[in-house]
N, C-alpha and C positions, 0 to 999 in steps of 0.2 A: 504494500500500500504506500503511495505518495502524497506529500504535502501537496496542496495546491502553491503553487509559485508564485510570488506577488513581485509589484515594481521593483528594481532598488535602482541603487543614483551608480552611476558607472564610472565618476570622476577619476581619472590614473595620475594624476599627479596634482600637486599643490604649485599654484604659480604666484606671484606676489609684483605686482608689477613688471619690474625688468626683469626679475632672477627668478632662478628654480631652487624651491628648496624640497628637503626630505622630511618625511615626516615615517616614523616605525610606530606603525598599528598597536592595538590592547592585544594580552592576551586575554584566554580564557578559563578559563575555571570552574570546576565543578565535582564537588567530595564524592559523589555516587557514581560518577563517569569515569572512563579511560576513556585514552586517547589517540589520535593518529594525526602526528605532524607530516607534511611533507613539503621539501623544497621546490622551488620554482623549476630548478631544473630534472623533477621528476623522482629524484631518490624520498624513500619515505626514511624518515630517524625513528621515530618510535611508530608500531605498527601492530593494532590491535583491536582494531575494527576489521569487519566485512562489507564487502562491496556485493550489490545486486548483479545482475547479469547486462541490467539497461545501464552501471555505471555507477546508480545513486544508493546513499551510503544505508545498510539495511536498518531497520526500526529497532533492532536487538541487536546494532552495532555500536556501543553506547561514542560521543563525539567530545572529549574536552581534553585540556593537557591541564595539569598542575600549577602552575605559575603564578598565584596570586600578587605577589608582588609585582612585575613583570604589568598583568594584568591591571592595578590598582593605579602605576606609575604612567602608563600610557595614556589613561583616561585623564589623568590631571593633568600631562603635559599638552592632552588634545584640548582642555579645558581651555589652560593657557595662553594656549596658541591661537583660539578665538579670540578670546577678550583681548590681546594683542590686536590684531587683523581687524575689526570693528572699531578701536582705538586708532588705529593706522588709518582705515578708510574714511572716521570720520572727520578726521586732521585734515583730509585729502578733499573733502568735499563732496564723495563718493556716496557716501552715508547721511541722511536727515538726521537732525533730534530724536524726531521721533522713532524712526527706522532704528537707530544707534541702541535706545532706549529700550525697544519691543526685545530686542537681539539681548541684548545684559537682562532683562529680566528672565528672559529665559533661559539663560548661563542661570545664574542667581539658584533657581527651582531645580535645576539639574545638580546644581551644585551641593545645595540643601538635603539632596539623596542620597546623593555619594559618598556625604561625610559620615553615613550612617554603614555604609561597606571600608571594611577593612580586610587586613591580607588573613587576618585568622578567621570570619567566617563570610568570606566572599564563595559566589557558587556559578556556574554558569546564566541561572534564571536571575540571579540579582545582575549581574553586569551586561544581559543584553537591553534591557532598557536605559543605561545609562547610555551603553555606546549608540547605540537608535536616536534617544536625545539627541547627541552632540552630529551625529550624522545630519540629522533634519536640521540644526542649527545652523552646522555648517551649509547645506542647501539651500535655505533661505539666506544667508548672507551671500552666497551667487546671487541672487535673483535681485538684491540690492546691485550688490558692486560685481559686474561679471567679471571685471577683471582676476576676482580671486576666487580659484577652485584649489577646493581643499579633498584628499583623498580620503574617502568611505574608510570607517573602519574594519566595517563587515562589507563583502563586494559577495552577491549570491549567495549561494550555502557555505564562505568560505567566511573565515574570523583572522585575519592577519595577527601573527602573534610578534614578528619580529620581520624586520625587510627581509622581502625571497622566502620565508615560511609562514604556513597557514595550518589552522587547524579545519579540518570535512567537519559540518552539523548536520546531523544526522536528519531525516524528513519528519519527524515530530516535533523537532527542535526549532527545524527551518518554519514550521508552521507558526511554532510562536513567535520567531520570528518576523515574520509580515504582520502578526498582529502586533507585536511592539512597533515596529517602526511605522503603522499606522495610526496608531495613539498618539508618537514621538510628531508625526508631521500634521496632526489632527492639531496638536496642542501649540505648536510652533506657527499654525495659520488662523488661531483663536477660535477654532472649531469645536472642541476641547477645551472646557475650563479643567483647572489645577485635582478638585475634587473628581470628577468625573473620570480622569486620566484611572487617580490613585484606584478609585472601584474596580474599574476594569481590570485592572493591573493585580488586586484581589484574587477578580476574580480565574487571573491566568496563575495566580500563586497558589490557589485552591487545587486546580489543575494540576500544576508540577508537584504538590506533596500527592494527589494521587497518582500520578504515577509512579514517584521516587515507591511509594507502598507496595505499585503491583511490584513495581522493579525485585524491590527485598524480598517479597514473597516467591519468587521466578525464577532465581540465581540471575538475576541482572538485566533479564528479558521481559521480551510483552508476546502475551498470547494473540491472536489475532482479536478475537474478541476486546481483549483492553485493551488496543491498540485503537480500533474503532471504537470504542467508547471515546478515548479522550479527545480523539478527532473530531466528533460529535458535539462533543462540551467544546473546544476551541471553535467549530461551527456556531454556536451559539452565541459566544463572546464577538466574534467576524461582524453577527447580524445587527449586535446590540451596538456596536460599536458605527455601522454602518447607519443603521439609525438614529443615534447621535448626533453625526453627521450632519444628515443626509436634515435636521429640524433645528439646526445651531443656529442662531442668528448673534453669534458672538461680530465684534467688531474685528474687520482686518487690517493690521495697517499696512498698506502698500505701501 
């Protein structure tokens, strides 16, 4: 069974005016998962997942590496590295008041999350909504100042952990995924207020402690059945969330 596959932002590199700089991705993290890294040039370093026969990584092939630190450090350099860029563009002229303003406040809220993850109980489901944040952050500051694109933390089902390696998310994983980073851009275009994010986000945390339970009950796997169930309850969250949406009459600021 497969995730349904949602948008993501494809930006490959960070450019800042005249120069090019580097930016090394978050890792990822998660106490009840292993992991499989592999490099750009195709060798895997640790390898301990299974692969489907169409390619995509199987449902009881758990997806994360260890690295909480690593993980913790990235997210606050990418933090940083906004609020810089937004500082910079609105020096430049590039950026309104108000524009400047929308952008820090919602650094600020991202920010206020993250101080509540740390490297002893960081987990995979706590750090894809942060990095989902600073992704749609970073997206919305394009759509101000084009001149600056800033590179996705997460690019598809992949979690950049370090330049040239990524870690595979597994299709249940990738699933919450597209629903995080739908929240993340829901909230960042004021479609989503603050409250309504957090429920959602509940109610995807609800979600992950049931699986982590089928998990331990499984030796680490999901039956077909609870694998469709969770997909089912993540359909749900999709809908609610889509409806949201779909009745906001939040203000945007262009």
């Amino acid at each position: 069974m497969k995730a349904e596959r949602g948008s993501t932002f494809l930006i490959a590199s960070l450019v800042i005016a005249s120069g090019w700089a580097t930016i090394c991705p978050a890792a990822l993290a998660d106490e009840i998962q292993q992991s499989r890294m592999v490099t750009t040039d195709g060798s895997t370093q640790t390898e301990t997942t299974t692969t489907t026969s169409s390619g995509t990584t199987d449902l009881n092939a758990p997806s994360a590496i260890n690295e909480p630190s690593m993980m913790v450090g990235a997210i606050g350099n990418r933090r940083e590295l906004l609020e810089q860029l937004i500082s910079d563009e609105l020096a430049k002229g590039h950026l309104s008041e108000a524009q400047a303003a929308n952008l820090r406040a919602q650094l600020d809220a991202q920010k206020a999350t993250a101080t509540k993850v740390t490297t002893t109980n960081v987990t995979t489901y706590k750090v894809l909504p942060m990095a989902t944040d600073l992704d749609a952050i970073s997206a919305r500051l394009q759509t101000y100042s084009p001149t600056v694109k800033v590179t996705p933390l997460i690019v598809q089902n992949r979690f950049f952990v370090a330049e040239g390696k990524y870690v595979d998310m597994n299709d249940l994983l990738y699933r919450r995924l597209g629903l995080e980073a739908k929240i993340s851009r829901a909230m960042v275009y004021g479609q989503l207020n603050s409250l309504q994010a957090a429920d959602l986000r509940a109610q995807l945390d609800l979600i992950a402690s049931e699986e982590a339970s089928f998990r331990s009950g499984n030796g680490g796997g999901l039956s077909d059945r609870e694998a469709k169930r969770l997909y089912t309850e993540y359909d749900r969250v999709g809908s609610r969330i889509d409806h949201l949406i779909s009745t906001s009459r939040i203000h945007v600021i262009e």
